[in-house]
Each structure stands twice: as C-alpha cells, then as structure tokens.
N, C-alpha and C positions, 0 to 999 in steps of 0.2 A: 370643355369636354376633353376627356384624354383621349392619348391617340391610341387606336388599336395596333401593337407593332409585333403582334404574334407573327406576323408573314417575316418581320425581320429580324427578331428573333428565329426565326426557324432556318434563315438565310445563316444564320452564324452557328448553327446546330445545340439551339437553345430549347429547353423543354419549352415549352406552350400549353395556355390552360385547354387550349381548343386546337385541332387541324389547323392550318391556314389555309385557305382557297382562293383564288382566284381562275381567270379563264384567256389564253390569247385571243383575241378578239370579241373580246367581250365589249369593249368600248366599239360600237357601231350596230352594224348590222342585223344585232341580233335584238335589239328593242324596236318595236313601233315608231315613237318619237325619231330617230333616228333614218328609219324609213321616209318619213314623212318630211322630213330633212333635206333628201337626196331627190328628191322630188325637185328642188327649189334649187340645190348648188349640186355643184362639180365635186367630184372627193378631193382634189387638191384644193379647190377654193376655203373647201369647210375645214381641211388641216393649216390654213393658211391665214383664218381669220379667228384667234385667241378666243375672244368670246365665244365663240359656237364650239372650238375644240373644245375648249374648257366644259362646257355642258355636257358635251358626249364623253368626255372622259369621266367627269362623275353620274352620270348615270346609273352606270354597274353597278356602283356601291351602294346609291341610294335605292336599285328598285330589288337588288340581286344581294344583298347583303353580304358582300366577297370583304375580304380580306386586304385587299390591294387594289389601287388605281392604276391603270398606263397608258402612258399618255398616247393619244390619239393624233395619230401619224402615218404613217406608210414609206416603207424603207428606200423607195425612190428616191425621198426626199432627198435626202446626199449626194448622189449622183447629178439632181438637177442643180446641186450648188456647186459640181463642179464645170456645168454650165453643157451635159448633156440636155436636148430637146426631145423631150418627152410627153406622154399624154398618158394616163389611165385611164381605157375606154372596161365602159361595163359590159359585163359576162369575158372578156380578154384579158384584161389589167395590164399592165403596161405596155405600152407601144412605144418604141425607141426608134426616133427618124432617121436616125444615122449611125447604124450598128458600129460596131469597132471590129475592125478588121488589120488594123496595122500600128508597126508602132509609131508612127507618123500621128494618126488616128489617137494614142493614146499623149501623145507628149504634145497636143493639143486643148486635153484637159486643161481646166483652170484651177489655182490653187485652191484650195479651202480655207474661206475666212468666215469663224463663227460667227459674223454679220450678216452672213447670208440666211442665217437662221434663228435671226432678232425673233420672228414671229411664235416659232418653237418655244423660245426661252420667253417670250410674253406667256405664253400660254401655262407653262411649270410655273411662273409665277403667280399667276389668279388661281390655280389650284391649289398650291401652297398655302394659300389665306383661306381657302375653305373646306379642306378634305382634314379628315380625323382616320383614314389612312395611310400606309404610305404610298407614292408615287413612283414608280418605275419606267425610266423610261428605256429607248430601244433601239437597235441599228441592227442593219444587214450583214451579212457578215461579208466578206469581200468576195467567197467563190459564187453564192447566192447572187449578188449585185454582180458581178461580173458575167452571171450566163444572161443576164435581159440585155446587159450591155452589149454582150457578143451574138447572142440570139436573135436578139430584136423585140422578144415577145416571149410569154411563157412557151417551155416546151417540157412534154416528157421524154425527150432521149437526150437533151444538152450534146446534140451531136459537135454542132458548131464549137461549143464550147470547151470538151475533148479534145478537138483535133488542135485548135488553136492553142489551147494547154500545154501538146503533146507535140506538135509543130513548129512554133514558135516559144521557145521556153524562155526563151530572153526577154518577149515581148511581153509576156505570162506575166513573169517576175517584177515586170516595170506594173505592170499595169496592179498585179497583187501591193507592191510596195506604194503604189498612189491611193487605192483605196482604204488599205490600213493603215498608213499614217492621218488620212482624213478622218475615216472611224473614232480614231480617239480622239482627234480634236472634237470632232462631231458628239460623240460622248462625252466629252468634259466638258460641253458646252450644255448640255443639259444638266449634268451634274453641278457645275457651277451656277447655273440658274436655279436648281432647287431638287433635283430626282434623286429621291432615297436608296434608287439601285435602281443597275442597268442590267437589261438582256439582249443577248446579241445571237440573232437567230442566223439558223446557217438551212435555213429548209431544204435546199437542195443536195448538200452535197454529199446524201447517202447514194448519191447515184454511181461516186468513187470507188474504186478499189484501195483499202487500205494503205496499201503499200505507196502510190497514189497520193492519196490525202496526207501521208506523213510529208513525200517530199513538196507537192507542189503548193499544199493547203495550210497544213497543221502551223510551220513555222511564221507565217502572217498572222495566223490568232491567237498564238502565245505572245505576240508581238503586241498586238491589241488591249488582251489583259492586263500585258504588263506595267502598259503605255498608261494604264487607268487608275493602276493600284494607287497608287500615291494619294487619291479622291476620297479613298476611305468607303466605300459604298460598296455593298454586296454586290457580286459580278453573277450572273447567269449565262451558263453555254446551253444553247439547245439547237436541236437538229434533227429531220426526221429519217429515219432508216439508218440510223447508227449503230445499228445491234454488233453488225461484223467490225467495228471499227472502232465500239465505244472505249478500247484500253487505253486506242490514241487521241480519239475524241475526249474523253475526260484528261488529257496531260495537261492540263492548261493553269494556270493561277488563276481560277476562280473557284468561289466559294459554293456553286450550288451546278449540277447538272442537271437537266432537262431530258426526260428519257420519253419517247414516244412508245404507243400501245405493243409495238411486236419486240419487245421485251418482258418479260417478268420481274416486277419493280424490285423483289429481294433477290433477282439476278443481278439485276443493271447496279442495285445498292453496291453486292460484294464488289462488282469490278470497278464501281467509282473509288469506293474506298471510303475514307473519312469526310469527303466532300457531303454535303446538302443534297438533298436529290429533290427532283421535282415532277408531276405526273399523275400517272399516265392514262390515264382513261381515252378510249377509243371515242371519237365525236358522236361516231354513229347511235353508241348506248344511249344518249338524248335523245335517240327517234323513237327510244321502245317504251313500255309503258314502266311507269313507277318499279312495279316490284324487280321487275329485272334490270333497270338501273341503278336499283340501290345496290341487288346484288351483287352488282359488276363495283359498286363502290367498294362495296365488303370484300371482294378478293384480293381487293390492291391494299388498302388497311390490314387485313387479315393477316398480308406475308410480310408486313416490316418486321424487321427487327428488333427496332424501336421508333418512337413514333417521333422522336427529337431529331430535328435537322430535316425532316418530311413537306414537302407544301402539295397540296393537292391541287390536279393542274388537269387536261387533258392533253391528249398528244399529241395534239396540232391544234389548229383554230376552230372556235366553233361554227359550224355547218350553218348558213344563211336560213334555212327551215326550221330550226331550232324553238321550241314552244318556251321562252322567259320565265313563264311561270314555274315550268318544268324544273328550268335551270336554280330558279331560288327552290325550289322545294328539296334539290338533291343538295343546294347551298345549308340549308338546315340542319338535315340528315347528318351530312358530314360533320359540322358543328357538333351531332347530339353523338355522336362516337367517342 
C-alpha cells in the first residue's frame, strides 16, 4: 500500500490533494479500547510496554482516519530518564516526589542516555512495519517540563516556577541547558529509531511575559531545533496562549507552527511567515453537534490564504468526553473541503 504523506507534505509547504489532519491526543483517551486498557495498566506501564503503545498509537488512524500517527508517550518520560521519581496519578497527572528547589537539586540529575529509552524506540519500530502513515514523535519542551519539575504537580499560576526562573537565574539557566541538551538527544533518539517528524510541545509557557520568554525561554528552543536539524524531519513548535508572543514563539528553525484557538489562523498565518502552520480548532467544538462543528471547521479553512503548508489540528488536546465517532465524521468533512 502507499504511504499517505499529505501531513508531510504539508510539513514542507507542499500543495496536497486533501487537508492533513490529525489530533494531539488522539492516541489514548479518546477511543473505548483504550479506556478499557487503563482499566488493566498504569499510563507509564502501557507507554512502557511496545506492544500495547504500539496498538494505541495506531488506533487513530485505523478507526479516525487521520492523517498521521504519534506516538504514544507522555512528556514525563524524559525527565524520568534523568532519573527524577515520579508517578502519574489520574485526574492529577504528574506527581513529582522531590520537586527541585536548588541547584544542588539540579546537578543531581543524571545524564541522558538514549538506553534509557530502548522501550520508545521498540515501540517507533513495530509501527514503522505497520502504519501507511506517517509517525511523529514528541517531547516537552523544557519550560513546560520544568514547572512539574519545580511545582511538584500541575498548576495554573506556575508560581513556584516564576520566582525560581526570576530568583535564581543561574540555577534557571543550569537547569534550561540540562533539559535542552537531553531533548535532542531524546529526540534524535526517536528519530533514529524511525519518527517522520517531531513535535515539541511547550503547553505552558503562554503563562510568560514576552519579554520573558525571549530571555529566559526562547534561546533553549532554538537550541533544541537546531540540535535536530541535521535529522532531516519536519520539526513542529506548539504552545498554548502564544497569541502575545507568537513573533517570538515562531523565531525558531522549524518548519511548521502550531497555533491554538485564541488566535485567528490567517492571523497567526501572517505573523508566522513562510513557515507551515498547524490548527486550531477549539476542543470544545467537539462537544456541540455536527452542523456547528463543521462550521467552526469552515471558518479556519475559509481564512487561509492558501491551503498549501495548512495541517488541520486543534488547539490543544482532545477533551477525554470526546464522542470518536464525532471525531471521524469531522475527519471526513475536512477531507471533502
């Protein structure tokens, strides 16, 4: 069978016979099978045993008809390979036993050796033999991984994480230069195992002040990018609440930006530039019924510019309530545009 590679195509600003679509968190949660899963394992057991990631990462494709596989993981993982003790408990998600508070604390860490994540690159490899499209895989970015590290736990004011940022800059900067040199390694370790393109999410760090994110942020994820180029694979930046910041947020050498819903996609287009863009539908529009989801499809298609270099995404993860069937049916739709 041939591969479908409109999604990579469209990573390199390639016309396409159709949209590309795909969904972040489409692999999990949001199928039955999956459900019925977590019943039975732990979320680190089930990212840690190839066979079974392997299943959940094809799934999307086979019942959702997307465009793209990714592989099924959780951005922890990194972190535990450099030997933080951690747990993902449910309805919480990460719980960190020993927050980081110093840099004693940070120079602690253990190196990163892509052996720590044999189980990852088993997993890109049994998908590799079976998927007909492409596979992407994914990492945290370092200010994101960095506030569970210093947090302890998800928060919405990253208080902890601010001050310590803003308090200790030295300790900041040690700690940003550990987790972006590991990233790439961590990334070229899926890459060399087999992932057609990597995305490296930054979910939190719209909570920044611009000005902010240039000095304490921004120069780690160019570092990142750069660190990858060489691998030859489409890179993806994304982030949610980038609107005030996306000039700086899009500086980076990659090839496609990831725009969430509180922008307007032929907004966010202009100020990416010539880069790929990726987006942005709001999760929530999967709660409402048919016609006013499609709607909402048609006003983010309606304002491209052009429809080359476009991948149709939403602007964060899909919503655990989510109806699957829903999701292929607007999977379609998009396709018939």
């Amino acid at each position: 069978m041939t591969m479908n590679d409109r999604f990579l195509k469209a990573c390199r600003g390639e016309k396409t016979d159709k949209i590309p679509v795909w969904f972040m968190r489409q692999a999990g949660r949001l199928l039955p099978s999956y459900r019925e899963l977590r019943k039975k394992h732990g979320l680190l057991e089930l990212t840690q045993t190839p066979e079974i990631a392997a299943e959940v990462s094809m799934e999307p494709v086979e019942k959702l008809g997307v465009d793209a596989a990714i592989l099924f993981a959780d951005i922890m993982l990194l972190p535990m390979a450099l030997g933080i003790d951690l747990d993902i408990v449910d309805n919480v998600g990460p719980v960190v036993k020993n927050p980081i508070d110093s840099m004693a604390a940070i120079e602690s860490l253990k190196s990163f050796d892509v052996k720590n994540i044999a189980y990852l690159q088993e997993t890109i490899r049994i998908l590799r033999t079976k998927l007909q499209v492409p596979l992407i895989g994914f990492s945290g970015a370092p200010f994101t991984i960095a506030s569970y590290l210093i947090e302890g736990k998800a928060t919405r004011t990253w208080t902890a994480t601010k001050r310590f940022m803003l308090e200790k800059p030295e300790a900041w900067a040690k700690l940003m230069t550990v987790l972006s040199d590991a990233t790439i390694q961590y990334l070229g370790g899926q890459i060399d195992a087999g992932a057609q393109a990597v995305q490296l999410f930054d979910s939190w760090v719209g909570c920044l002040s611009p000005s902010d994110y240039r000095k304490y942020v921004l120069p780690y994820v160019q570092k990142i990018f750069a660190g990858v180029k060489d691998k030859g694979v489409p890179r993806i930046h994304f982030a949610t609440d980038t609107a005030g910041m996306l000039e700086d947020f899009s500086n980076v050498d990659a090839e496609v930006i990831g725009l969430d819903w509180r922008i307007d996609i032929a907004k966010g287009k202009k100020i990416v530039g010539a880069k790929s863009v990726q987006g942005n539908l709001d999760p929530t529009a999967l709660l409402a019924e048919d016609s006013i989801l499609f709607g909402k499809v048609d006003e983010i298609v309606d304002q491209l510019p052009s429809r080359d270099g476009f991948i149709f995404n939403l602007g964060h993860g899909i919503l655990p309530e989510t109806d699957h069937e829903k999701v292929k049916r607007m999977v379609d739709y998009i396709h018939s545009k």
